[in-house]
N, C-alpha and C positions, 0 to 999 in steps of 0.2 A: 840913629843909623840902624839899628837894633831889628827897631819897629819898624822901617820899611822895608827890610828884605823880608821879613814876617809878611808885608802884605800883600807887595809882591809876589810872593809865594803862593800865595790863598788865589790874589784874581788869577795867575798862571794857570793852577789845579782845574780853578771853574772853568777856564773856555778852553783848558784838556777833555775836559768832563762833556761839556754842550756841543762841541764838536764832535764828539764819538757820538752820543747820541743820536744828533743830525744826520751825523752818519749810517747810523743802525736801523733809524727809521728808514733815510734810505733805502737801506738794502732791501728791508722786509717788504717797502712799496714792490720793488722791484722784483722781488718774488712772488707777490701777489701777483704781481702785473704779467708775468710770466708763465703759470700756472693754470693750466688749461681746466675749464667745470669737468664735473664726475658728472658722466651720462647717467640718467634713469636706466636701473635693472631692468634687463628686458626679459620677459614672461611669455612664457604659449597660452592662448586662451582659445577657447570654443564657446560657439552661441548658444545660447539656450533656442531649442527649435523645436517647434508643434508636428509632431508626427503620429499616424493612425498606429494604435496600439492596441494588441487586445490583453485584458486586461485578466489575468490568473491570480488562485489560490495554493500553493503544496500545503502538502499533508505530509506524515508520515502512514505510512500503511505496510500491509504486511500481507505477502501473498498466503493465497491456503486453496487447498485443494475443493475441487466443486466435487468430485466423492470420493473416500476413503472410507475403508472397510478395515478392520483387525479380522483375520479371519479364523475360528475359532471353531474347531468340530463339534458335532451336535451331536455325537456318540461316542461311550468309550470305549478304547482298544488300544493296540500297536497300532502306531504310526509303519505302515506299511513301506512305503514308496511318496519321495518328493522329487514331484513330477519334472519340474524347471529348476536351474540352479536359481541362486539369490541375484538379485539387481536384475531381473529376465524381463523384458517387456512381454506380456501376455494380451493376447484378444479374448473377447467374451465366450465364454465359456469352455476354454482351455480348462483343461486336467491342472491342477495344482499336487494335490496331495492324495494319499490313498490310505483308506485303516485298513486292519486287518477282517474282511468278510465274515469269515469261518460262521461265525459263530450266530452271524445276520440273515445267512444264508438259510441257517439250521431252524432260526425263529421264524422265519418264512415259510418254509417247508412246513412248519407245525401249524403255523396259520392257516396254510391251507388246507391240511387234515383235519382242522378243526371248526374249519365253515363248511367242509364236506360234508364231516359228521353231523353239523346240525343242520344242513338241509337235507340229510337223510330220513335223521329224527322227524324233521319239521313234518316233509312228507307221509311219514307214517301217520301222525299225529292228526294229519289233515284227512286220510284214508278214515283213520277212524270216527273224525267228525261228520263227513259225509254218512258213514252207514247210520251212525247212532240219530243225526236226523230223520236218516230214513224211518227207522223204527220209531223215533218218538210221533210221526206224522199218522204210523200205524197203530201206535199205543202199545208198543211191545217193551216201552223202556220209558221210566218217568222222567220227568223235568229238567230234576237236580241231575240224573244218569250223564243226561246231554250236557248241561251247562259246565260240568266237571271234566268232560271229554273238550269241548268247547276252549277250556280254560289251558289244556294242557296244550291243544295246537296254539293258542297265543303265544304262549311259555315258547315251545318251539321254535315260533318266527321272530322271537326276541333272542333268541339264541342264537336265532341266524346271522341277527344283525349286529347284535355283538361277534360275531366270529368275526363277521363281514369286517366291522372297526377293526378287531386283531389283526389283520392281513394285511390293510391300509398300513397301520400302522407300522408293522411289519417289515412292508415294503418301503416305507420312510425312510426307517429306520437304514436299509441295508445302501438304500440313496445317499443317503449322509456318509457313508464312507469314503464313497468320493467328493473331495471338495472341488469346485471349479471356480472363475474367474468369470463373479456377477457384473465386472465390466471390464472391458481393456484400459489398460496402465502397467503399471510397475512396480513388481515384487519387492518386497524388502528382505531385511533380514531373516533366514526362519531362527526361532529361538526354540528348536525340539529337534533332536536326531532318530533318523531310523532305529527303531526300537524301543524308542521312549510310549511311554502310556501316553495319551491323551484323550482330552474330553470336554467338555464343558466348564467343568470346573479349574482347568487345568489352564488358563490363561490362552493368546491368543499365539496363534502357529507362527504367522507372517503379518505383515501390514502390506494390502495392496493398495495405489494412491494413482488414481485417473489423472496423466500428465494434464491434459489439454480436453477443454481450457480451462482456467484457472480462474479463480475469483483474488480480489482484493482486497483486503478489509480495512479503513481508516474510521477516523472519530473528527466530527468537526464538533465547535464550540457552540454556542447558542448563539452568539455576536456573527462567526464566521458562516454559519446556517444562516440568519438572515440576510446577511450582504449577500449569499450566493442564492438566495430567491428571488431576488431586488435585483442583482449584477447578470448572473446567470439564468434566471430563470428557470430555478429548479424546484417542484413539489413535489411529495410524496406522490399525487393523487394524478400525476400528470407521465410518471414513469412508463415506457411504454416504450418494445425492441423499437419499434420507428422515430424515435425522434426525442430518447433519452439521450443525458448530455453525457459530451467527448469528455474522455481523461487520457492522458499520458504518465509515463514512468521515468524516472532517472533511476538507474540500476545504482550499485552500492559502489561500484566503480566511477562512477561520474557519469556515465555513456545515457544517453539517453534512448529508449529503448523501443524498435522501429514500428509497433503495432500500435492503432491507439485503438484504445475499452471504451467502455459503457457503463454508466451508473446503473446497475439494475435493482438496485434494493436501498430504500432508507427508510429506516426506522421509523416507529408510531409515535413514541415517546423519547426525553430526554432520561439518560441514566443522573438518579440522584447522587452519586458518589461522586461522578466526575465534572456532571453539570457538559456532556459531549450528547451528540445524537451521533450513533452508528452506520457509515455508509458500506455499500457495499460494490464492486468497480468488477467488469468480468472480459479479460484478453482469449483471446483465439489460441496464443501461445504456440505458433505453428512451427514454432521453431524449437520448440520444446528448453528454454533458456530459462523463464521463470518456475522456479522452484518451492514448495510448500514451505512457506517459513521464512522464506527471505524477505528481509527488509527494504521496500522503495520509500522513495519519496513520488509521491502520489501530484499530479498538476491538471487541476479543473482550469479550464478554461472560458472566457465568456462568449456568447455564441456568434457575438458583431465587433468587430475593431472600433474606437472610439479615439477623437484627435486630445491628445494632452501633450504637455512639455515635458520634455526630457532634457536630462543633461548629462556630461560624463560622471561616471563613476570618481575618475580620479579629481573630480574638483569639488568632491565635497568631504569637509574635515567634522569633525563633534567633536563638543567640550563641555565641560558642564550643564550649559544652558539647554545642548541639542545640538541639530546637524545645522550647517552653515557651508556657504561659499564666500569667497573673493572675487567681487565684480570690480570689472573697471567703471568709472563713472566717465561722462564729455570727458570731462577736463583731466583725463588719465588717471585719477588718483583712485588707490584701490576704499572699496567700500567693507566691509563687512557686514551679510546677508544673512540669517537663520532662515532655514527653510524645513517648509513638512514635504516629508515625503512618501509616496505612494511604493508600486511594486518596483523590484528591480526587473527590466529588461534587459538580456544579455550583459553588454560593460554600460547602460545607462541605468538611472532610476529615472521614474516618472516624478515629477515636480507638481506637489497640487498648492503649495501657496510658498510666496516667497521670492520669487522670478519672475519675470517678463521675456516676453517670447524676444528674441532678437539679443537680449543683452549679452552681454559676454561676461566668462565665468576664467580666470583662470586653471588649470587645468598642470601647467608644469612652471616652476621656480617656485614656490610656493614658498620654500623656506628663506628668501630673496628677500618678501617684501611683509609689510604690517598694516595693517586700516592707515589711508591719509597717504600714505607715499607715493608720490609718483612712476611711475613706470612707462615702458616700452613694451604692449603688447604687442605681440603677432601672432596673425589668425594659423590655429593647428590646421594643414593640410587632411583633407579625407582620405583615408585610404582607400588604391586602387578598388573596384569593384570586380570580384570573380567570375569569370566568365563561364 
């Protein structure tokens, strides 16, 4: 009796047990059954497209003045008189500074008492050589009488001419006290006050510095010299105002800077230290904005547009290996692409292996998808064009 509620009990439990299960799969069918697919992420992509480009190098470079002068007296005395204040724009041959004369004036005056006096001399001296010829023709006075009267008007016309130099000189001298403005620009700082000595040795008064125009100065490499004789068509031997190559500026602000220069100088040799050849780049500056010293970035450019691929900027990521994109492939599923890349233009880079013209590149959801997954591209709209 025992034994059969014991088994009874048992087969009860099992088709408790198989029922619920039955049951359980049930349900989960029915939630499978129920339960709608997860769409493919959907991505913004853009095509990779062939556009005429022309094709640049930057640099850094560094403006500098085409002349500057320290201007420095060539006589000593009292600083007299400063003509302009400091920061003055001045034209060529403005008054700058003044010495003290006094003293320039006095060496002058004695100059010329002293070229008087020996063309006084001189002509005596001459007076006497005439007569003593005379006589020596008549035999009234020997040889040596003459040639020592002779000797002494030389003496005399050398004296003259030495005085002659004293006066010049002289008058140099008393010239040098005014300093002037051997080209128009802009005064700097004076570092001497009225009253102070100066001189020659005494360091330099002011620095004046020719605004406009203004030269460039940058260093290309030996790799980046040859691509721009091959890209640009640029030689030493070919420089020349009609038909040397354009450069542009980006100022230290971002702006880019509305004149474009002229390469007018590059170097004969490469510098062995740096392994750079020296160019030299020269603006109109008519607006008087660049300044000796200031830092650009320097952008050669090539002289003909040429068709390459470009893509956006924002679809391309690097990782260890390099740069890459996310393409879609037919069948939607993303690829992953390593690509070389050439110049940035504006918000694209130039694509020189790695793409195909037409394909499409992801561009936004990026962090969405991985190589292999499917997706939902849609093509990024072009922004309105400015009228």
């Amino acid at each position: 009796m025992t034994f059969l509620r014991f088994t009874n009990f048992h087969r009860s439990f099992a088709l408790v047990a198989v029922t619920s299960a039955f049951l359980a799969g049930c349900s989960d069918d029915s939630k499978n059954a129920s339960a709608p697919a997860v769409p493919p992420p959907s991505v913004t992509v853009a095509k990779v497209a062939s556009e005429d480009v022309r094709q640049s190098i930057t640099f850094v470079g560094q403006i500098a003045a085409v002349d500057q002068v320290d201007l420095i007296a060539r006589v000593d005395g009292f600083l007299e008189k400063k003509a302009v204040p400091d920061g003055s724009f001045v034209k060529e041959k403005d008054l700058l500074f003044t010495i003290e004369k006094a003293q320039y004036e006095a060496s002058l005056a004695k100059a010329k008492a002293d070229l008087a006096s020996a063309k006084a001399d001189a002509a005596l001296k001459a007076a006497d050589e005439k007569r003593d010829k005379d006589l020596l023709e008549k035999g009234h006075v020997s040889e040596a009488a003459y040639d020592a009267t002779l000797a002494q008007l030389e003496q005399a016309n050398a004296s003259v001419d030495a005085a002659q130099s004293g006066l010049q000189q002289a008058e140099l001298n008393l010239s040098y006290t005014e300093i002037s403005a051997p080209f128009p620009g802009q005064i700097g700082k004076t570092t001497y006050s009225v009253g102070e000595v100066v001189g020659p040795g005494k360091g330099s008064l002011a620095r004046l510095i020719r605004l406009a125009p203004v030269y460039v100065n940058f260093s290309v490499s030996e790799a980046q010299y040859l691509n721009a004789v091959q890209t640009h068509g640029i030689s030493p031997t070919e420089i020349a105002p009609e038909d040397a190559p354009a450069i542009s500026l980006i100022l230290p602000n971002g702006e880019k800077y509305g004149e474009t220069g002229k390469i007018v100088y590059i170097d004969n040799q490469v510098d062995a230290t740096t392994g750079t050849i020296s160019f030299r780049g020269q603006f109109d500056n008519k607006d008087v904005r660049l300044l000796a010293g200031t830092y650009v970035s320097v952008i050669l450019e090539a002289p003909k547009s040429e068709t390459a691929l470009v893509v956006p900027q924002s679809a391309i990521q690097r990782d260890q290996q390099g740069s890459f994109a996310l393409a879609i492939m037919p069948d939607k599923t993303v690829e992953q692409k390593y690509v070389e890349l050439g110049q940035q233009i504006g918000t694209n880079f130039v694509v020189t292996k790695g793409l195909d013209d037409g394909e499409e590149v992801i561009i936004e959801g990026l962090q969405k998808v991985r190589p292999g997954v499917v997706v939902d591209p849609v093509l990024a709209s072009k922004p309105a064009e400015k009228s």
